[in-house]
Every structure is written in structure tokens, then in C-alpha cells.
C-alpha positions, 0 to 999 in steps of 0.5 A: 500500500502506499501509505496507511490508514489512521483511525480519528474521531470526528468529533460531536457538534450539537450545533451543527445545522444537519440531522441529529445523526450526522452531528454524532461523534463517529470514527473515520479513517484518514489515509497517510501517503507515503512520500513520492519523491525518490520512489522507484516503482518495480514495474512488469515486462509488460507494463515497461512495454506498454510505457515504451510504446506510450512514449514513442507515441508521444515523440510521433505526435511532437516530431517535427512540431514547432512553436510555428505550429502554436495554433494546432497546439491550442487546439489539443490543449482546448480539447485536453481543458474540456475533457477534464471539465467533462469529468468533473460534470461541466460539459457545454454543446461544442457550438455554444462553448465555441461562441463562449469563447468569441464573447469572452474574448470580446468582453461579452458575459457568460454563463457560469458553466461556459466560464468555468470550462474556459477557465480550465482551458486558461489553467491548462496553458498557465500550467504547460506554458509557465509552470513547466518553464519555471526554474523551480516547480514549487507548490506556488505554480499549483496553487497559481494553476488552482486560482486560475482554474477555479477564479470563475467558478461558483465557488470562486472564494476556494481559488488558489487556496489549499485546504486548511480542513478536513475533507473526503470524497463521497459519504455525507456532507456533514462528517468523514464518517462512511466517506468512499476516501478520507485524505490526509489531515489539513496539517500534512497537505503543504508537506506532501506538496513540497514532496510531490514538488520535488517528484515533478523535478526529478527526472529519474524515471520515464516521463510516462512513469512519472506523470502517472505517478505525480498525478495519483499522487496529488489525487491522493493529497486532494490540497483543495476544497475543489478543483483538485481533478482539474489541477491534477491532470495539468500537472501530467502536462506540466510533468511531459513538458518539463521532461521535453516529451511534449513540447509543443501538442498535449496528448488529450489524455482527459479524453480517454479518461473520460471515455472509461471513467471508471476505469480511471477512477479504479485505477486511482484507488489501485494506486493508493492500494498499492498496485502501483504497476495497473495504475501506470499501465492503464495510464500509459494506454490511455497516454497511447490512445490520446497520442494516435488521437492527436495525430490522427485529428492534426492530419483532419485538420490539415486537410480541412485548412488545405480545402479551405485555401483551395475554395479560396484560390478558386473563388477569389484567389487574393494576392498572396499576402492577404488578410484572407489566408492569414485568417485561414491560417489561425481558424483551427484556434478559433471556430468561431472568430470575430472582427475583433479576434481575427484583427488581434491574432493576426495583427492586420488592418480593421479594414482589411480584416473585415473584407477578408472576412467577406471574401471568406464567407463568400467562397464557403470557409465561414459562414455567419453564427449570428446576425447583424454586423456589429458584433458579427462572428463566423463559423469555420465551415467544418471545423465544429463538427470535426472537434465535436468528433475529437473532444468524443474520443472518436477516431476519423473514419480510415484511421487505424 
């Protein structure tokens, strides 16, 4: 086992606003990890195989990718963030995230659930982009990911602020007693992040291995009043980008996490019960299938760009330096884009913007997802339905 159990009384409170049951002294059993840092997992053969094939996977997915190629990496991140709200419960229609997305990105308001998964996708690039750079990963970068995540969430008041209080995983809402897990005191959370701060640094073992293991790890420590599945699973890409297995494309690993959702959760549990080899073979394979999902969807990406620069060229065919192609060109980081969008990431004229705009709704890469011209967003022709597809775990028809 990884740790142990403690027994611990959960004391009476007669003033407790709950039924008179739950405001009985009771026992309960905590679990006390045992430290991560510096331990070495004896692994089987077959195991050690399936880690290696899950990395040769990850090095396909990111060979020859470059920080050129930083709009289909947005694109694997986005999908990552959304699956691993989808876990959690927070799922929103592809179309109405997407649009979501446009408004924010233009001030407009949201809906609470829109907010918080797009609060998730900001987490995830904080994670993979400044957490994994920094010299020194301490739990400061968790704690930042943390507020970050949940800033707009309904319970915003927890964001970025670890867990000074008991909690537990199922059973009532009054007390620990009969709860599915109970993790460690309050007391020993900091600790135990200093520790698993030092596994996220160290580079002994295979990065594959080791993103597996920090993950259950923090699952287990559970720092947060909430939140704590979204934080954890940045922390695998925190984990892959610091060790140079995946510098540009994430593997959607949520994805699969969320295709076999028990799955995942048992092998957590296994974790903590010291089957340390199921866990890292079970995360490994979802590693793989993430992988071949990520290559396959880039290529569906590309061909559906390339069709758009051939409805281009043939309805218009502008001169090579137009605002047109430059908007094609950023479209799979934004299927739904307005003026206002279009004109920041490509840093061309208003003028020129909005015409490029029409030419492209003319030959049929965008079409109009709302009306009237102020405020006018555009749908990427194709684009929606292919990441519907993606975030659903499902292959591309052809695909191996």
C-alpha cells in the first residue's frame, strides 16, 4: 500500500445545522501517503512495454512540431481543458462553448458553466506554458494553476487556496464518517506538496512513469476544497513538458479518461492500494490512445485548412499576402472568430480584416453564427463538427 490508514474521531457538534445523526461523534479513517519523491516503482515486462510504446507515441505526435505550429497546439490543449471539465460534470454543446469563447474574448458575459470550462482551458496553458518553464516547480505554480482554474467558478472564494480542513470524497456532507476516501489531515497537505514538488523535478524515471505517478499522487493529497481533478491532470502536462516529451501538442489524455471513467477512477484507488504497476499501465494506454488521437485529428485538420485555401484560390484567389489566408491560417484556434479576434491574432488592418472576412464567407470557409454586423462572428465551415468528433474520443473514419 502506499501509505496507511489512521483511525480519528470526528468529533460531536450539537450545533451543527444537519440531522441529529450526522452531528454524532463517529470514527473515520484518514489515509497517510507515503512520500513520492525518490520512489522507484518495480514495474512488469509488460507494463515497461506498454510505457515504451506510450512514449514513442508521444515523440510521433511532437516530431517535427514547432512553436510555428502554436495554433494546432491550442487546439489539443482546448480539447485536453474540456475533457477534464467533462469529468468533473461541466460539459457545454461544442457550438455554444465555441461562441463562449468569441464573447469572452470580446468582453461579452457568460454563463457560469461556459466560464468555468474556459477557465480550465486558461489553467491548462498557465500550467504547460509557465509552470513547466519555471526554474523551480514549487507548490506556488499549483496553487497559481488552482486560482486560475477555479477564479470563475461558483465557488470562486476556494481559488488558489489549499485546504486548511478536513475533507473526503463521497459519504455525507456533514462528517468523514462512511466517506468512499478520507485524505490526509489539513496539517500534512503543504508537506506532501513540497514532496510531490520535488517528484515533478526529478527526472529519474520515464516521463510516462512519472506523470502517472505525480498525478495519483496529488489525487491522493486532494490540497483543495475543489478543483483538485482539474489541477491534477495539468500537472501530467506540466510533468511531459518539463521532461521535453511534449513540447509543443498535449496528448488529450482527459479524453480517454473520460471515455472509461471508471476505469480511471479504479485505477486511482489501485494506486493508493498499492498496485502501483495497473495504475501506470492503464495510464500509459490511455497516454497511447490520446497520442494516435492527436495525430490522427492534426492530419483532419490539415486537410480541412488545405480545402479551405483551395475554395479560396478558386473563388477569389487574393494576392498572396492577404488578410484572407492569414485568417485561414489561425481558424483551427478559433471556430468561431470575430472582427475583433481575427484583427488581434493576426495583427492586420480593421479594414482589411473585415473584407477578408467577406471574401471568406463568400467562397464557403465561414459562414455567419449570428446576425447583424456589429458584433458579427463566423463559423469555420467544418471545423465544429470535426472537434465535436475529437473532444468524443472518436477516431476519423480510415484511421487505424
Amino acid at each position: 500500500m502506499r501509505g496507511r490508514y489512521e483511525q480519528r474521531t470526528w468529533q460531536y457538534d450539537p450545533t451543527l445545522y444537519a440531522p441529529a445523526q450526522y452531528r454524532r461523534a463517529c470514527h473515520y479513517e484518514v489515509f497517510l501517503p507515503e512520500p513520492l519523491a525518490g520512489f522507484e516503482p518495480t514495474l512488469s515486462a509488460s507494463t515497461v512495454g506498454v510505457v515504451s510504446d506510450a512514449e514513442r507515441r508521444l515523440e510521433r505526435l511532437n516530431t517535427g512540431a514547432s512553436g510555428a505550429l502554436g495554433v494546432l497546439a491550442q487546439l489539443l490543449l482546448r480539447t485536453e481543458s474540456i475533457a477534464s471539465s467533462k469529468l468533473e460534470g461541466l460539459q457545454a454543446d461544442v457550438r455554444d462553448l465555441a461562441r463562449g469563447e468569441a464573447r469572452a474574448n470580446t468582453g461579452g458575459k457568460l454563463n457560469p458553466t461556459t466560464a468555468e470550462i474556459l477557465g480550465n482551458i486558461d489553467a491548462m496553458e498557465l500550467a504547460v506554458d509557465e509552470a513547466s518553464s519555471v526554474e523551480r516547480f514549487e507548490p506556488d505554480q499549483i496553487v497559481s494553476i488552482h486560482r486560475q482554474l477555479m477564479s470563475s467558478a461558483p465557488n470562486a472564494r476556494v481559488a488558489g487556496r489549499v485546504r486548511t480542513e478536513q475533507n473526503w470524497i463521497g459519504g455525507n456532507d456533514y462528517n468523514p464518517c462512511g466517506a468512499d476516501f478520507v485524505p490526509p489531515p489539513a496539517e500534512q497537505v503543504e508537506p506532501l506538496l513540497t514532496d510531490l514538488c520535488a517528484a515533478v523535478a526529478a527526472d529519474v524515471m520515464p516521463p510516462v512513469v512519472q506523470a502517472a505517478l505525480v498525478h495519483a499522487q496529488f489525487e491522493t493529497i486532494h490540497p483543495f476544497d475543489d478543483g483538485n481533478g482539474r489541477t491534477g491532470r495539468a500537472l501530467i502536462h506540466v510533468v511531459l513538458r518539463r521532461r521535453g516529451i511534449a513540447d509543443v501538442f498535449v496528448p488529450p489524455v482527459s479524453v480517454e479518461f473520460a471515455r472509461d471513467r471508471d476505469r480511471y477512477i479504479d485505477g486511482l484507488v489501485a494506486f493508493r492500494q498499492g498496485d502501483v504497476d495497473g495504475w501506470v499501465e492503464a495510464f500509459a494506454t490511455a497516454v497511447i490512445r490520446a497520442s494516435d488521437l492527436a495525430v490522427a485529428y492534426l492530419g483532419e485538420v490539415a486537410q480541412l485548412t488545405d480545402h479551405w485555401r483551395d475554395q479560396l484560390r478558386a473563388g477569389i484567389d487574393p494576392r498572396s499576402d492577404a488578410a484572407a489566408w492569414a485568417i485561414i491560417d489561425v481558424l483551427p484556434a478559433h471556430p468561431i472568430i470575430t472582427a475583433a479576434i481575427a484583427g488581434a491574432v493576426t495583427g492586420r488592418a480593421k479594414a482589411a480584416v473585415h473584407n477578408a472576412l467577406e471574401q471568406l464567407a463568400e467562397v464557403g470557409v465561414l459562414e455567419p453564427a449570428s446576425g447583424g454586423k456589429r458584433n458579427r462572428s463566423w463559423e469555420a465551415t467544418g471545423l465544429l463538427d470535426l472537434i465535436s468528433r475529437l473532444e468524443a474520443g472518436e477516431l476519423p473514419s480510415g484511421s487505424p
